[in-house]
C-alpha positions as CSV (number, residue, x, y, z in Angstrom):
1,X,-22.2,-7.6,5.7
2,X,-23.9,-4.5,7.3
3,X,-27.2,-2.4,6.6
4,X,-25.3,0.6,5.7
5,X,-23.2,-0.9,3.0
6,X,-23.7,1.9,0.4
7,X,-25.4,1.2,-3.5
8,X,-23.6,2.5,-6.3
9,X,-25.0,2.6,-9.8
10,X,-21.6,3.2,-11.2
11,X,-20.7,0.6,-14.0
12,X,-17.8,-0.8,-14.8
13,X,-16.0,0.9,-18.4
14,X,-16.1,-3.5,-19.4
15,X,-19.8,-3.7,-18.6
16,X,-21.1,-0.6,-19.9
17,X,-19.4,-1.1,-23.1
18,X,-20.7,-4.6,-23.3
19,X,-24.1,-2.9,-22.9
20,X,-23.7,-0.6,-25.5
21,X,-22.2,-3.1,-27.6
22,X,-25.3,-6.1,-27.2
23,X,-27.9,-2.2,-27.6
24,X,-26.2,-1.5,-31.0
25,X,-26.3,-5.2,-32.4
26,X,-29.9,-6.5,-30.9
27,X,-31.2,-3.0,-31.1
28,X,-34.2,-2.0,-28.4
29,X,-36.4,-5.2,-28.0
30,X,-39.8,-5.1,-26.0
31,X,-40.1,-5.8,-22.2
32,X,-40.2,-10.0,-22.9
33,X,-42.4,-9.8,-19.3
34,X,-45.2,-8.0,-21.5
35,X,-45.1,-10.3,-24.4
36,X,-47.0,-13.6,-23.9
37,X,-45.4,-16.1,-22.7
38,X,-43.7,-17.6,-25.3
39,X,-43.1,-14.9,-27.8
40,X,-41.1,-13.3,-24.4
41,X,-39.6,-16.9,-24.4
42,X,-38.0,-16.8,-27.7
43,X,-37.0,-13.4,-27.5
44,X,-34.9,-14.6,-24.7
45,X,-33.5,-17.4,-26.3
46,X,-32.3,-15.3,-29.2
47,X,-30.7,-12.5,-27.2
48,X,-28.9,-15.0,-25.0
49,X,-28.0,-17.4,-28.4
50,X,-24.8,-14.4,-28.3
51,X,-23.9,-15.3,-25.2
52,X,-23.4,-19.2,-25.5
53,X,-20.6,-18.9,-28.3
54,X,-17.1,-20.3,-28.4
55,X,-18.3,-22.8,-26.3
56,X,-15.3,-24.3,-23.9
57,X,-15.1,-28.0,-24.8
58,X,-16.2,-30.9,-22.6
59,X,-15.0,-34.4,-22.3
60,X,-18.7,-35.7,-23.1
61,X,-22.0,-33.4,-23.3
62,X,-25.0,-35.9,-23.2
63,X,-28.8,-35.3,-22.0
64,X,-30.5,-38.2,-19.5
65,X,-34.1,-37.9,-18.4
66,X,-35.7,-38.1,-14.5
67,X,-38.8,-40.0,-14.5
68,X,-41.6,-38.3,-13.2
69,X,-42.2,-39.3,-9.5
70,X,-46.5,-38.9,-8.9
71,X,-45.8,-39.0,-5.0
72,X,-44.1,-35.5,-5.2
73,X,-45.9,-34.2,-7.9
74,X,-42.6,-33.5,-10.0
75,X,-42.7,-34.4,-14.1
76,X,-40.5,-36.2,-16.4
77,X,-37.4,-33.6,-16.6
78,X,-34.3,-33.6,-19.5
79,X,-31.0,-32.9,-17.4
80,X,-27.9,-31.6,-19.9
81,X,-24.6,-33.5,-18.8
82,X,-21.7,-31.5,-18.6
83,X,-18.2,-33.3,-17.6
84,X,-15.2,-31.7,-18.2
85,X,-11.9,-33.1,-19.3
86,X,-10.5,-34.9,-15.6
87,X,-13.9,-34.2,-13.8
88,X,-13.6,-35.1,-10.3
89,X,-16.4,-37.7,-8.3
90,X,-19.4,-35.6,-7.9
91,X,-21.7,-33.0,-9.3
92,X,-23.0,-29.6,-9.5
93,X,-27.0,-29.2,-10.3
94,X,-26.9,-25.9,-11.7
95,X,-30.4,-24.3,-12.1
96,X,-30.7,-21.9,-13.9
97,X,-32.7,-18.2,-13.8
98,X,-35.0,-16.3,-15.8
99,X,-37.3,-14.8,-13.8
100,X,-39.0,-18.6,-13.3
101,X,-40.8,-18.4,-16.9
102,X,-37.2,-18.4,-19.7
103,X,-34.3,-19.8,-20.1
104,X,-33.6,-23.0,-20.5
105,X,-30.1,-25.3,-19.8
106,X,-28.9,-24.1,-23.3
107,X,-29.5,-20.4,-22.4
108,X,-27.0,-21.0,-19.7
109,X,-24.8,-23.5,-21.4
110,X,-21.6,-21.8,-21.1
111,X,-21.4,-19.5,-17.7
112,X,-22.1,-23.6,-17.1
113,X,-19.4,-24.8,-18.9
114,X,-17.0,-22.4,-17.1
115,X,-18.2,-23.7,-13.8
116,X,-17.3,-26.5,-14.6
117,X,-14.1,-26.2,-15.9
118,X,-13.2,-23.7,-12.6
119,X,-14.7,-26.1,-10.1
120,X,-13.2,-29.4,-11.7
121,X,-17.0,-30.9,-11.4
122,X,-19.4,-32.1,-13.9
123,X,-22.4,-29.8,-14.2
124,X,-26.2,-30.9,-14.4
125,X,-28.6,-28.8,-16.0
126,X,-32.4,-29.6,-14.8
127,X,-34.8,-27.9,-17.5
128,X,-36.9,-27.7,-15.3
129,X,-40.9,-26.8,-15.3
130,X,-41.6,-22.8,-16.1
131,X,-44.0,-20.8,-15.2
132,X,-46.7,-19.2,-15.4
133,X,-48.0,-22.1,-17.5
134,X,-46.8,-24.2,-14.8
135,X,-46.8,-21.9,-11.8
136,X,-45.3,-22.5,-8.1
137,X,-44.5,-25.1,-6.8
138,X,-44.1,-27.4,-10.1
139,X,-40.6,-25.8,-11.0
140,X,-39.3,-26.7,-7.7
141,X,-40.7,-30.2,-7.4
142,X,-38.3,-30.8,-10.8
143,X,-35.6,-29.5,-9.0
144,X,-36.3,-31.6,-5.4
145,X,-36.6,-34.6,-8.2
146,X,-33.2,-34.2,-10.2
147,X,-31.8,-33.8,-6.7
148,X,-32.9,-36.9,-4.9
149,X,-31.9,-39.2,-8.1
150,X,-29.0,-37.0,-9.9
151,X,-26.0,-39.7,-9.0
152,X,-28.5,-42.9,-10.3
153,X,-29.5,-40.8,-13.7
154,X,-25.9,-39.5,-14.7
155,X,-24.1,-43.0,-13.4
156,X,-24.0,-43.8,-17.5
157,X,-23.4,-40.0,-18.7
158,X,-19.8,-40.5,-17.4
159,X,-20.6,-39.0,-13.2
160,X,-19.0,-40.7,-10.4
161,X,-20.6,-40.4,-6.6
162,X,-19.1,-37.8,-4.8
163,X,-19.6,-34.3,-3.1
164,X,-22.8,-33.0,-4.7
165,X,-23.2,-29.2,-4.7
166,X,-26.4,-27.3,-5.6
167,X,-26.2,-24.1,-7.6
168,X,-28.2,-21.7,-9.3
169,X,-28.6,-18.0,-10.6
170,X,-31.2,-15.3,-9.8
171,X,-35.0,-17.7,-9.7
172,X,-32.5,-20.2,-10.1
173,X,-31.0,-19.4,-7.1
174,X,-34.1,-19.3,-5.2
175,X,-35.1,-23.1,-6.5
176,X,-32.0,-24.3,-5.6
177,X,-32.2,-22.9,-1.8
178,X,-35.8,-23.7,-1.7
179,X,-35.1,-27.3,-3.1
180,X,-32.9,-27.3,0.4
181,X,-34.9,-26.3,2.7
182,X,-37.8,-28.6,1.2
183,X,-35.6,-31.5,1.4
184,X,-34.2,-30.4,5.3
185,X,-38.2,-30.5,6.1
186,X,-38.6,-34.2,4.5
187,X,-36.2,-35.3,6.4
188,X,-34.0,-36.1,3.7
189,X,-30.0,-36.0,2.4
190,X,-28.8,-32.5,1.7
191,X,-26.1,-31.3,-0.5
192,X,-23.0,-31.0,0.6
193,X,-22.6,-27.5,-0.2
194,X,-24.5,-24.9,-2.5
195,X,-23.3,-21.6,-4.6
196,X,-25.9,-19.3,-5.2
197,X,-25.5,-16.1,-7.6
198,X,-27.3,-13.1,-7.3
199,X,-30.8,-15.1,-6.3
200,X,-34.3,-13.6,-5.5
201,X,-35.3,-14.4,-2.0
202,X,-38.4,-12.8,-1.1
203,X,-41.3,-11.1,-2.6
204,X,-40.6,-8.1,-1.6
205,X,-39.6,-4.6,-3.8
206,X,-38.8,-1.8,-1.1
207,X,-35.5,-2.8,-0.3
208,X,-32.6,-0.6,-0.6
209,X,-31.4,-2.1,-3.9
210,X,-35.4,-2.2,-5.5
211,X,-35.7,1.7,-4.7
212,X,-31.9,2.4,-5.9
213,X,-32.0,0.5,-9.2
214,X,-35.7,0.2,-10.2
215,X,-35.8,1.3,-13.5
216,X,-32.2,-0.8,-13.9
217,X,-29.9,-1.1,-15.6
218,X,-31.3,-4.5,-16.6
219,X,-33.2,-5.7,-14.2
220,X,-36.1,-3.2,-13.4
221,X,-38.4,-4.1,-10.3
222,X,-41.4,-3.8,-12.5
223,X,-39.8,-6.7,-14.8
224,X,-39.4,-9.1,-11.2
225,X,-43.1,-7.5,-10.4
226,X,-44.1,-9.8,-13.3
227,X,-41.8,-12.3,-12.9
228,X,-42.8,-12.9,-9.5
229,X,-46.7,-12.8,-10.4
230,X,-45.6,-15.7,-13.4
231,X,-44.3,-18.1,-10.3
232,X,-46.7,-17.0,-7.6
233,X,-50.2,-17.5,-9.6
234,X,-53.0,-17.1,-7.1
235,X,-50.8,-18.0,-4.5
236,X,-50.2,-15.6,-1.3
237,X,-46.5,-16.9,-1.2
238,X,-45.0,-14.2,0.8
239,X,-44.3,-16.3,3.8
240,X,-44.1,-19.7,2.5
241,X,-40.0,-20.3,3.1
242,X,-40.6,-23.1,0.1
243,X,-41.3,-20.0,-2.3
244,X,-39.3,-16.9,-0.7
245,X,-36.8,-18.3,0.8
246,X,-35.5,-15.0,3.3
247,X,-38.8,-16.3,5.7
248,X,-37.4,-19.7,6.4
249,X,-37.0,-20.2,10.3
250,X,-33.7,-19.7,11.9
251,X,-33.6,-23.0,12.3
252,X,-33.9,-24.4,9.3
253,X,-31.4,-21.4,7.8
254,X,-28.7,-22.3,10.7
255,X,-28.9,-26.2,9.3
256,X,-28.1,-25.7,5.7
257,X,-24.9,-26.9,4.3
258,X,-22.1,-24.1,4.0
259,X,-23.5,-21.7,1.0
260,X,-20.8,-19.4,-1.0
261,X,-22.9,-16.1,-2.0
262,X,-22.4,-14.1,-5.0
263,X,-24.3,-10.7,-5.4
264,X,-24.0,-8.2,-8.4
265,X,-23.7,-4.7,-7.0
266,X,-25.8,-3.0,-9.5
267,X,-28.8,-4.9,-9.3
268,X,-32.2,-4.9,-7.5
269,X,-32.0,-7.9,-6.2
270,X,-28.6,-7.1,-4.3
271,X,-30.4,-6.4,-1.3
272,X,-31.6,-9.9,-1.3
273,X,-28.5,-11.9,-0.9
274,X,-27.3,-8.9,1.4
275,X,-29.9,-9.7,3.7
276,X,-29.9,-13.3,3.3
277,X,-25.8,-12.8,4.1
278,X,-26.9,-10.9,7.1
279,X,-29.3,-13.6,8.6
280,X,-26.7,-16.6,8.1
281,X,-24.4,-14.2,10.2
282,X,-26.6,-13.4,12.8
283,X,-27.1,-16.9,13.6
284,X,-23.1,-17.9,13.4
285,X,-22.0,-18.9,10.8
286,X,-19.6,-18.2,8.0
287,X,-21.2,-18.4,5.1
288,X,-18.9,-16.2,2.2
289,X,-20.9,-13.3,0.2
290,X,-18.7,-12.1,-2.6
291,X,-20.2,-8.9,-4.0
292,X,-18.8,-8.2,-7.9
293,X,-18.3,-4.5,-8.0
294,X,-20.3,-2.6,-11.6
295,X,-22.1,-5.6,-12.5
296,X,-25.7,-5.5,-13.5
297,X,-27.8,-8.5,-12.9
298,X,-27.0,-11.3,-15.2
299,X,-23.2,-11.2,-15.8
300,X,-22.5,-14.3,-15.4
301,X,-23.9,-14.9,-18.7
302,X,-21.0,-12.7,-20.3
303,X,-18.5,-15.1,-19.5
304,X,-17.2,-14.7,-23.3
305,X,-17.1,-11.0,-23.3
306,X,-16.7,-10.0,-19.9
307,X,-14.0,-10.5,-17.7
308,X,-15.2,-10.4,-14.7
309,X,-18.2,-12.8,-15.3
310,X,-14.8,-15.3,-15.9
311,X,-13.0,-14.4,-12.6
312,X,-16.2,-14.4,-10.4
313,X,-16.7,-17.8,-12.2
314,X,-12.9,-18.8,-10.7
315,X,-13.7,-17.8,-7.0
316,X,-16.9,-19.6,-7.0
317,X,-14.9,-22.3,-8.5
318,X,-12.1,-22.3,-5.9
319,X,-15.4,-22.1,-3.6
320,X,-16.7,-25.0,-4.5
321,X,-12.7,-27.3,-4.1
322,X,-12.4,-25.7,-0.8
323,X,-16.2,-26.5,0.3
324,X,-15.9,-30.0,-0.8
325,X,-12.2,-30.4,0.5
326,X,-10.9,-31.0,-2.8
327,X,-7.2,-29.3,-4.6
């Protein structure tokens, strides 16, 4: 994990066929961050409804419900239950992305549904408060809620106490590390281990990756400008560690649980795990950052088309067995 670890824009023949393939059947849609809200919502829906076919089957998939809890300012929240055939005690809480403001548990149901099958844990899907109708910090008090009650919620959907991970990709990634870091400053349990994929950390855009890969493909900065100004509100977040998570002290980043890293190398947002990577690093530990060569931002929701959305699925599967001690 170096500074000088050099940025290609070079896809991969599988991705950029799978991008010309989704171009010719969706056709050219609109920015979604320059619709309103919830025109940019369905958009996003429908272009992902391609991605959540030939579902892998479950033993059970069930929804429960976390009360609302007034002292933490978190609302009632619908949690998807995901347990695979032979699930294991415990639980993943995957959040997942969108830029803060789409997406939703279905959106995500199947680079889900993998996890779980590759890490031999049920999944929980928080959906989660979404901006900017409901800006920052409201998404993340959902999260700290589903957290703090997951086990006592699921107990009837068929989950069994055990290692709890956290997970997450891109603003879902940055919930569930800033979900960490809130509950390390209560004073509270943590998970026992978290896998984050390709997350934004900061609220920054003059990184390497930014400059490299601003107008994409994918991901443009412009699009995490927005997405960014969505979460924040009127909110100077810049150096709240709750909202950006790469300004949290050393001290608080040196007392996280182990965290497995996953960064797509042709993405803006590389940069972010990169230098998250590096700061874990600097203070010690050994923390793994896997970096998925001619991958744009996103993959992981390929996992039908794309193999190597399914085989970066396995290693952060095999991750999450060997951070939780488990065959």
């Amino acid at each position: 994990m170096s500074d000088d670890i050099e940025l290609s824009d070079v896809l991969s023949d599988e991705m950029a066929a799978l991008m010309e393939r989704v171009l010719a059947e969706l056709g050219p849609l609109p920015d979604p961050t320059m619709l309103p809200p919830a025109q940019g919502r369905a958009q996003s829906l429908a272009a992902n409804v391609r991605c959540n076919v030939n579902l892998p089957p479950m033993e059970s998939v069930t929804e429960v419900m976390v009360a609302e809890d007034p002292s933490l300012g978190s609302a009632r929240c619908r949690l998807k239950v995901l347990v695979p055939s032979g699930g294991g005690a415990g639980a993943i809480l995957f959040v997942h992305g969108g830029g803060f403001a789409f997406c939703s548990p279905e959106t995500h149901e199947r680079c889900a549904r993998v996890l779980a099958l590759e890490s031999g844990l049920p999944v929980v899907m928080p959906d989660y408060r979404l901006a900017p109708e409901s800006p920052y910090p409201a998404g993340l008090r959902d999260v700290v809620a589903t957290l703090r009650n997951l086990f006592e919620v699921t107990a009837d959907a068929g989950i069994r106490r055990g290692p709890l991970l956290i997970s997450g990709d891109s603003a879902g990634a940055n919930l569930a590390l800033a979900a960490m870091l809130h509950e390390q400053a209560e004073g509270r349990a943590l998970p026992d281990a978290a896998l984050l994929f390709y997350g934004c950390y900061a609220r920054s855009f003059t990184s390497p990756s930014y400059v490299r890969f601003s107008e994409g493909p994918g991901l443009t900065r412009g699009k995490m400008q927005r997405y960014w100004s969505f979460y924040a509100g009127e909110r100077a977040i810049e150096q709240d560690p709750l909202a950006c998570p790469l300004v949290a002290s050393d001290a608080a980043l040196a007392a996280l649980p182990p965290l497995y890293l996953m960064a797509a190398a042709v993405d803006p947002l590389f940069s972010d795990t990169l230098g998250l990577g590096q700061r874990l690093k600097a203070l010690g530990r050994d923390d793994e950052l896997h970096i998925v060569p001619g991958v744009i931002h996103g993959f992981l929701q390929n996992t039908n088309e794309l193999s190597a959305a399914r085989e970066a699925l396995a290693v952060a599967g095999n991750a999450a067995r060997r951070l939780t001690r488990r065959p």
